[in-house]
N, C-alpha and C positions, 0 to 999 in steps of 0.2 A: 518303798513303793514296790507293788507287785512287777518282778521284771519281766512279763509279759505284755504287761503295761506303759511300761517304759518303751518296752522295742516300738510297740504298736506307734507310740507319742511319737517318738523318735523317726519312724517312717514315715509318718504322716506330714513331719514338718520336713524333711527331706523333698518329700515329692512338691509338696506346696510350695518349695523353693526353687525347684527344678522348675515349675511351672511357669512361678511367677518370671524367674528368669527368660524362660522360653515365650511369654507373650510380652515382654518389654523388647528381644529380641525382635519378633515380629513387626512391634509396634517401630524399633530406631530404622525395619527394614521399609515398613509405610511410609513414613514422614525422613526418607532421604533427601536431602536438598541439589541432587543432581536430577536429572529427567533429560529424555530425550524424547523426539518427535518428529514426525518429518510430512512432507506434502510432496504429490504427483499430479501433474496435468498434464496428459495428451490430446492432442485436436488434430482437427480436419477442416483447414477453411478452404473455398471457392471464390475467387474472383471473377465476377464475369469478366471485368477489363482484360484478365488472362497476362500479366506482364510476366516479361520475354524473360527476367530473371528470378520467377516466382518470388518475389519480394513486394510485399503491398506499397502503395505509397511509404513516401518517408517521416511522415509525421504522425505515422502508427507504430506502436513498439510492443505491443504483445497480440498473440496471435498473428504472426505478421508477415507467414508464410505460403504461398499460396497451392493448392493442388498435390499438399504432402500431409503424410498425416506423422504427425513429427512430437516434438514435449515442448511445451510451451514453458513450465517452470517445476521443476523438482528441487529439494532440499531437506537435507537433514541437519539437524540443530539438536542443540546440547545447552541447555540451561541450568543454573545454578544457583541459589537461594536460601542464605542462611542466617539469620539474626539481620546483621544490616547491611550484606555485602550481595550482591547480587552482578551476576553476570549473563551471557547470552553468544552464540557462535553457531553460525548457520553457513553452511558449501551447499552452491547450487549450479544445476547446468541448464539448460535450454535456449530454446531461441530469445525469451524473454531477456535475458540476459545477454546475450551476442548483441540483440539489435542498445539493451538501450543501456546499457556501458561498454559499448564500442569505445569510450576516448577514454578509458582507464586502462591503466599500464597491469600488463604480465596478468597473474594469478588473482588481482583486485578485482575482475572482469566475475571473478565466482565467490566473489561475499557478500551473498544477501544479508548476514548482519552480524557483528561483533564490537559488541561493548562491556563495561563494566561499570557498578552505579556501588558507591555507600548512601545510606541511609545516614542523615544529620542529628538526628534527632530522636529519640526516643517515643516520644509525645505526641510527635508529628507524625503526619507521613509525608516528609521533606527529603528526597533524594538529587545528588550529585552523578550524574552519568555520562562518561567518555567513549567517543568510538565510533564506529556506523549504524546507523539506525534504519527504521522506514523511516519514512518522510511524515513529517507533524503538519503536512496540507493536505486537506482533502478528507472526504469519505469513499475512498475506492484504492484500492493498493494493488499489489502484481500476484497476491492471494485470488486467482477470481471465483472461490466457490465463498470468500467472505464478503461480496459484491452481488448487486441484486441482478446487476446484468454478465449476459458471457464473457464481451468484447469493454476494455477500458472504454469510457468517454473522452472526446478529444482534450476538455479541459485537465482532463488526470492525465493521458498517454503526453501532454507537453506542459507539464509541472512534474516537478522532483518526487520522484517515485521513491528515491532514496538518499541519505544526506551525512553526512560525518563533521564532526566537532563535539562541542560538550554543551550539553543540558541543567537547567537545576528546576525542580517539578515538585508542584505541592497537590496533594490531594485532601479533601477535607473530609473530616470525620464523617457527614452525613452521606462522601460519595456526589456531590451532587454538583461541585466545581472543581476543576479538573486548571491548573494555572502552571504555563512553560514557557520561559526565556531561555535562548539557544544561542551561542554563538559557533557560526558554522567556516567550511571549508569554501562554500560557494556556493552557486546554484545547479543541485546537484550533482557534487563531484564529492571525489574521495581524497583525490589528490587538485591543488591546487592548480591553475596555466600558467603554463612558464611565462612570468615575466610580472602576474597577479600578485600586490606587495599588501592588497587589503582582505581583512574577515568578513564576513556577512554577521546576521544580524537576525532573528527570527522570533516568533510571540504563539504563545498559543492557551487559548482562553474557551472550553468546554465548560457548558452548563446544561446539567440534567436533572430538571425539578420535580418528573416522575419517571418511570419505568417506559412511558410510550414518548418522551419529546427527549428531543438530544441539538442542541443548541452550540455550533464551534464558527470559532473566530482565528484565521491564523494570519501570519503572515511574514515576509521575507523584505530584506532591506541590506543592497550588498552591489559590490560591481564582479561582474564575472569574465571580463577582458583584463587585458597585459593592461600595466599603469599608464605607458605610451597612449593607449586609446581606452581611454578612463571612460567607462557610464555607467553611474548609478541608476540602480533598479528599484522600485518599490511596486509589492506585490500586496496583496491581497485576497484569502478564499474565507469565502464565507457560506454554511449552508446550515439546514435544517432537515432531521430526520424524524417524523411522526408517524406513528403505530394509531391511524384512525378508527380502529377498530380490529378484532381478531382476524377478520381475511383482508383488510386492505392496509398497503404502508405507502407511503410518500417523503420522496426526499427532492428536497431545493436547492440549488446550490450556483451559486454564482462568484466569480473569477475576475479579476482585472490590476490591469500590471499596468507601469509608465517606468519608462525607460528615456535616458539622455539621447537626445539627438547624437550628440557629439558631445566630446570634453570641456568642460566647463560651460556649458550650454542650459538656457535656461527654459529651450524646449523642449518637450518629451511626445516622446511617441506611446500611442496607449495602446493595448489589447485589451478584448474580456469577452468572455462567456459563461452564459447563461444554461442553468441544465435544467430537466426536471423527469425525475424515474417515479412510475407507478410501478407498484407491486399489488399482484392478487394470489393470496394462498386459499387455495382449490379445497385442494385436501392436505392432510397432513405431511403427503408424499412429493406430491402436483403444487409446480405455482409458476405464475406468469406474471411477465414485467413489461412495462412500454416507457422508450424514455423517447424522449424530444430534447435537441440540442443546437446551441448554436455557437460557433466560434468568430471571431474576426479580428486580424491581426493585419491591416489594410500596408503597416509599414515594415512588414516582416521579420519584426521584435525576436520573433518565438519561431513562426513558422513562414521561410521565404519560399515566393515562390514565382519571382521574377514577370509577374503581369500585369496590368495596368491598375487593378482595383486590389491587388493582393490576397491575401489567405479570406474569404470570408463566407462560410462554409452552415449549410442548415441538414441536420442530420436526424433521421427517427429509426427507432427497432421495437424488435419484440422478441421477446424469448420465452421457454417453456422449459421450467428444471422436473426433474423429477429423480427424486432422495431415492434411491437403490435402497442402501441402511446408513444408519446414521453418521455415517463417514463416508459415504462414498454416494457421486451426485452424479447425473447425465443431464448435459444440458444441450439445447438446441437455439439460435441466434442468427433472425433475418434482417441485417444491415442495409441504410439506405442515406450516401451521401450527398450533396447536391451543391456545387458551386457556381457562384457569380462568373468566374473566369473559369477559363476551358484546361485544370490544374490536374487533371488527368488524363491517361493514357489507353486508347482502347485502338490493338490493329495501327501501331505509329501512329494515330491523328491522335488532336486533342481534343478530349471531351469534360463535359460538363460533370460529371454523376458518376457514383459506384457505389455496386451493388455487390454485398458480398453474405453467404451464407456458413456457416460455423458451427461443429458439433465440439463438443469436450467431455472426454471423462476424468472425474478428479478425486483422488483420495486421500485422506489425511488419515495418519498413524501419529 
């Protein structure tokens, strides 16, 4: 062989091995199975009731500051995903968090979420997952630029926002069922009450037959007092999210709990609420939402409030987002509460109603 021809051959496959080396590099540096990613929200809400400890009533837990403009919820998280191990760990701070895991102990107060899942199956997509999670009720979470409105709905801000135990979760091929049995630590906790000798109990049944309807069923069954004063709880959310067209969406969703009077008692005390949020997308940038609500918890199950007709509350908003770029949103939110019983506070008297107005900005990395 001409040894000209040789070196030529010879370099040629050098470099083409250097390459190929160098794009599978690349490629193991693409499909890393670690990731990181994080969320920011700052706000500015207004009470007109003006309370004396800038603190909104107590049966609101995000946003829930009055006349500061303060972080409602930040966190960075570190995710992990490889063959069939999959993990997840997220530190967060804000008032979101101050107000609505106040009764978790130390450093538990700042984990919005850490768990770990294997995969069962190859075949399937059948996963095992232990740890803290969000919470498996509801369509609205403490994410609120993944929420159609600014401000939580009263049925979300007084249901478990987040929950710890272990899962087992199957997904179907087509995507289109979505099926979750959970046995948990309680209702909403991370650590159990001292003196609580039982687990809970939970279900979750998602069906999506196309791209605009999303169809979920969940629910909770558990006692969340010491054993000495035993009541079982059975819960129940159910709702419906529909894409009616390219500018309008609609979400239903309706809530209801029964609770033991007392121990061993074969009466219960019930709550529930009823939601329903319009959505209109303007422009691409622009979109606006109206929701209507109603709560009532007449025996103060969920939310007491020590008056003769108890919690039973009819609320309406509106808001106006508008997409800065595609991670980062400004939104605007005119609140409008209104009680049977006089369960708020304006100038020491008590009043009937509260009005409160709320800006946010939020950005996800």
């Amino acid at each position: 062989m001409n040894t000209k021809i040789f070196h030529s051959t010879l370099i040629a496959l050098v470099s083409s091995f250097g390459l190929q080396a160098q794009t599978e590099d690349n490629n193991t540096e693409k499909k890393s199975p670690l990731t990181f990613s994080g969320y920011l929200e700052t706000y500015y809400a207004y009470d007109v009731n003006a309370p004396e400890n800038n603190t909104r009533p107590g049966f609101i837990y995000s946003h829930n500051r009055h006349n500061e403009i303060n972080l409602n919820l930040g966190y960075i998280k570190a995710n992990y995903e490889k063959d069939r191990v999959r993990a997840n760990i997220a530190i967060m701070a804000g008032t979101y968090s101050n107000a609505n895991l106040a009764s978790e102990a130390g450093v538990l107060k700042n984990i919005y979420e850490a768990n770990a899942g294997i995969r069962l199956s190859e075949k399937h997509n059948l996963w095992v997952d232990a740890g803290i999670f969000a919470s498996h009720i509801g369509f609205e979470s403490a994410v609120s630029k993944d929420c159609w409105t600014l401000t939580r709905s009263i049925l979300a801000d007084n249901s478990p926002y987040y929950e710890s135990g272990a899962k087992i979760a199957y997904t179907s091929p087509s995507q289109k069922w979505f099926i979750s049995g959970l046995v948990l630590n309680g209702w909403q906790r991370i650590q159990r009450v001292d003196g609580n000798k039982s687990l809970a109990f939970g279900h979750q049944v998602t069906y999506k037959p196309n791209s605009k309807v999303t169809l979920n069923s969940s629910s909770f069954i558990g006692n969340d007092k010491p054993a000495i004063e035993k009541r079982m709880r059975y819960f129940h959310n159910f709702y419906g999210q529909f894409q009616l067209n390219p500018k309008w969406g609609l979400i239903t969703g309706f809530d209801i709990g029964a609770e033991q009077k007392e121990k061993h008692s074969t009466s219960y005390n019930l709550w529930y609420s009823p939601v329903m949020i319009l959505k209109y997308n303007a422009t691409e940038k622009v979109s606006l939402a109206a929701r209507g609500e109603y709560y009532a918890d007449k025996n103060g199950v969920i939310i007491s409030t020590g008056t003769p007709n108890g919690f039973q509350t009819f609320g309406y908003s509106v808001n106006l987002d508008y997409k800065i770029m595609d991670n980062v949103v400004w939104r605007v939110e005119a609140r409008n509460l209104n009680s049977k019983d006089a369960i708020f506070t304006r100038d020491t008297e008590p009043v009937t109603h509260n009005f409160v107005a709320v800006t946010s900005l939020a950005v996800s990395f």
